[in-house]
N, C-alpha and C positions, 0 to 999 in steps of 0.2 A: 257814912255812905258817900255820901258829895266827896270828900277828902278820898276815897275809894276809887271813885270815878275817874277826878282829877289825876290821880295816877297810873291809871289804866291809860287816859284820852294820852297823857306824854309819853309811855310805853309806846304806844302805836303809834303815836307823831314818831320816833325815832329808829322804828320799822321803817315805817316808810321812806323816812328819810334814807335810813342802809339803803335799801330796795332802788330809789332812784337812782344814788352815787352809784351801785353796783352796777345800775342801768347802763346810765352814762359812761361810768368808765367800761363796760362791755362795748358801748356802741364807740365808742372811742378808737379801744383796740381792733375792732371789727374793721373800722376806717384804714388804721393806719396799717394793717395786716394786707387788706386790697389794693393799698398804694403802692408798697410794697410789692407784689404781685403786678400790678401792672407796670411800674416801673423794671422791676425785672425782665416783665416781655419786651421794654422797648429796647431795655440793654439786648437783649437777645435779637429782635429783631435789628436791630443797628448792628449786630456785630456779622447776623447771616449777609447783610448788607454790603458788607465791606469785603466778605470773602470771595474770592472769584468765583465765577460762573462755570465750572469743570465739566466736560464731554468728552467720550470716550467712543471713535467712531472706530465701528465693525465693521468690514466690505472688502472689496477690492479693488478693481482701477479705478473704476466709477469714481471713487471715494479721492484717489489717491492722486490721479492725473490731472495738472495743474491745481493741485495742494487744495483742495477743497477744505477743508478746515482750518487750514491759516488765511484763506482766502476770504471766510468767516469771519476771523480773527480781526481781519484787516478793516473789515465793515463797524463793527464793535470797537475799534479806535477811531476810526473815523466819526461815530456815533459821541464820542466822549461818554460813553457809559459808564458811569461811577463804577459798577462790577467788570471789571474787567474779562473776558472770556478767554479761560485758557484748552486746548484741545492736545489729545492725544490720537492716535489710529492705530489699530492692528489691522495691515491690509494685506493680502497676498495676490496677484495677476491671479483669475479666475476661479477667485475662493467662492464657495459656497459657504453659508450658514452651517450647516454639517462639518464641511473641511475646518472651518474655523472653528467651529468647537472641538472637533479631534484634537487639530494640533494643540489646544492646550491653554496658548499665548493669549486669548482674548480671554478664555476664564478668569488667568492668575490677574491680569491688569485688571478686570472688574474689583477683584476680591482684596488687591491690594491698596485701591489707593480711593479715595471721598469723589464720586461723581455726582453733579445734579441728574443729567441727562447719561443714555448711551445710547448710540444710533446702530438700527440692525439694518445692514444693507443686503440685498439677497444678491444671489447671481441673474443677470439680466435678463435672461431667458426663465429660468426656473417656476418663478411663479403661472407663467404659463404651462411648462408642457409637466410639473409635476408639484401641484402647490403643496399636497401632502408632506411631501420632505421638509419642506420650506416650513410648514406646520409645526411642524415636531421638535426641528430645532429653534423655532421661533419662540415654542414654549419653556424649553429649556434655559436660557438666555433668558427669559423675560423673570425666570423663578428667579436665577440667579443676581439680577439688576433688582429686581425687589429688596430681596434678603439686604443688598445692602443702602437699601432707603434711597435708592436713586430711581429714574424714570424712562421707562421702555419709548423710543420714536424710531417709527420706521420710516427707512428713507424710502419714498415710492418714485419710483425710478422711471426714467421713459421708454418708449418704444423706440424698434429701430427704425429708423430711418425712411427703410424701403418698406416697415408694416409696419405704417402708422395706426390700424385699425386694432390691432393687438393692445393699445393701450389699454380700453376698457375693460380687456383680460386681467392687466395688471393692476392696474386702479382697484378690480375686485377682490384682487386674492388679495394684497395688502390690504383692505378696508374689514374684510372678514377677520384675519388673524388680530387686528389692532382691537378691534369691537371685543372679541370674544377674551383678550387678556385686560382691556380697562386701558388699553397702550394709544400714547399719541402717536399721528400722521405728521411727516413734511412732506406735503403734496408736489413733488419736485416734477414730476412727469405732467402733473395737469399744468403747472406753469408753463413749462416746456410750449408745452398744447395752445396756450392763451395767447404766449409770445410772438409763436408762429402766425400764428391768426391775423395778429395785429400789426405784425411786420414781417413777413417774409421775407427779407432780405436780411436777417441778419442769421446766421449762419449760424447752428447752435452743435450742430455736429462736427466732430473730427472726419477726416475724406474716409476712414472706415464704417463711417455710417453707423456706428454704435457709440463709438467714445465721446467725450462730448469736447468741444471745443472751448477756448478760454470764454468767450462769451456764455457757453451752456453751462460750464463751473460757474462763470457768475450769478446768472436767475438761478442755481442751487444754493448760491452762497448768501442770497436775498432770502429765498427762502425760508433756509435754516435761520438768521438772522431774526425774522420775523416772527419766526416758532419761537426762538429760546425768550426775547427779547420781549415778545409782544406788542413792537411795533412798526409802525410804515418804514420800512427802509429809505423812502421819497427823501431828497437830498444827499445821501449819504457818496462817498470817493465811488467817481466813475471811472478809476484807472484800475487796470487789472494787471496784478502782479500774481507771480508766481515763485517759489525758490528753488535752488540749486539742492537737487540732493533730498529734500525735505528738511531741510537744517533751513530756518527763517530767522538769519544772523544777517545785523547790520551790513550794507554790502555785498550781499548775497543777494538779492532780489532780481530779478528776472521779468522786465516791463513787459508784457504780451499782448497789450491792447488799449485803448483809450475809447471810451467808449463818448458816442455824440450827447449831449447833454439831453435833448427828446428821447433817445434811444433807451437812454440812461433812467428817466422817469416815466418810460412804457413798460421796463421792466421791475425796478422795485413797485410801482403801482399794481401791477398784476400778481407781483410776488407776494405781494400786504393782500391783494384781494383773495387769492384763492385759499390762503393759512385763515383769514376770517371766516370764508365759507365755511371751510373745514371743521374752524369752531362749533358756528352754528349749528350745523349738520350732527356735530356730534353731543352737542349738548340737548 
């Protein structure tokens, strides 16, 4: 019986012994499995890291005169931004969202090429006198930037000039379409708003009173800046270039203004503040 025992109690001493080694090397591999697994994220996030920051801006002159995107561009090297920001435009003199998805050319550049962002610019007036249009193909554009894993920002654009009071028309109809697809705002219009406030004399319009002057392309070029970026523009190049042609080839550059170094940190200040609101607001 004892000699019975005695062989039983070393049977189950060498159970359990399996049992723990099986433990052990479980929790082992379980470690080295998750190490693995995180290490893979960093390689992946290190490598989204290293990829340019890609945008593909929809609009029209708004968008186009004095190169509003390379003008972006310009801030983002000035920034020394490890991700570099590269931009594209499909822009046409007084496209609409509608015109622009007719012709074609803004779909096939969505669909062809890896963007983070794509910016829908409306025609200046429109969201006033007929937001509904503006709606519809608002939604369209936003299916389509989805589908390819990129992110819908609308450019909210200012009022004219001589109706100033029409902003808050515009401020709403782009705040409704953005809420109701999940899409970001670049509050470009209320910056506008801020600027003027705080310095009237700096001249943000073209003498047509709609287009915007190199100075007004730049608090847009802070703006966006601030959106992609997520942070204070404050310090960054107070010179204001523009290119020949839309070709931003060495030598090509076109100086259009130099802006006063106060001047210069009343407007990325305001441009960081009202993209933070905007956060807030929408979170």
């Amino acid at each position: 019986m004892q000699r019975l025992l005695a062989v039983m109690l070393q049977s189950s001493s060498a159970v359990m012994k399996k049992s723990k080694i099986k433990y052990w090397i479980g929790l082992i591999l379980f470690s080295v499995v998750s190490s693995m697994g995180m290490i893979q994220k960093q390689v992946d996030a290190a490598v989204s890291h290293q990829q340019p920051l890609r945008v593909l801006f929809i609009g029209n002159s708004y968008t186009y005169v004095n190169d509003l995107p390379w003008l972006t561009q310009q801030l983002s090297i000035s920034a020394r931004e490890t991700r570099r920001l590269e931009t594209e435009m499909v822009t046409v003199g007084g496209a609409t969202l509608k015109s622009n998805w007719e012709r074609g050319e803004a779909l096939k550049r969505i669909q062809n090429s890896r963007w983070d962002y794509v910016v829908l610019q409306e025609q200046s007036t429109l969201p006033i006198s007929d937001p509904k249009v503006m709606y519809e193909y608002a939604r369209l554009f936003d299916a389509e930037i989805k589908r390819v894993n990129a992110r819908t920002v609308f450019y909210l654009t200012w009022a004219r000039e001589n109706r100033p009071q029409t902003q808050q028309i515009l401020t709403d109809s782009y705040m409704k379409i953005a809420k109701e697809l999940g899409a970001e705002v670049a509050p470009v219009g209320l910056a506008w708003q801020k600027v003027q406030e705080e310095n009237p004399k700096l001249n943000l319009y073209y003498p047509d009173q709609s287009h915007p002057s190199p100075i007004g392309s730049y608090v847009a070029a802070c703006v966006f800046y601030a959106k992609f970026y997520e942070k204070n523009p404050v310090g960054l190049s107070r010179r204001i270039y523009s290119t020949q042609f839309g070709t931003p080839q060495e030598g090509n550059k076109i100086r259009l203004e130099s802006l006063s170094e106060i001047d210069a940190a009343i407007i990325q200040n305001l441009a960081w503040y009202v993209v933070s609101k905007m956060w807030s607001s929408q979170s």
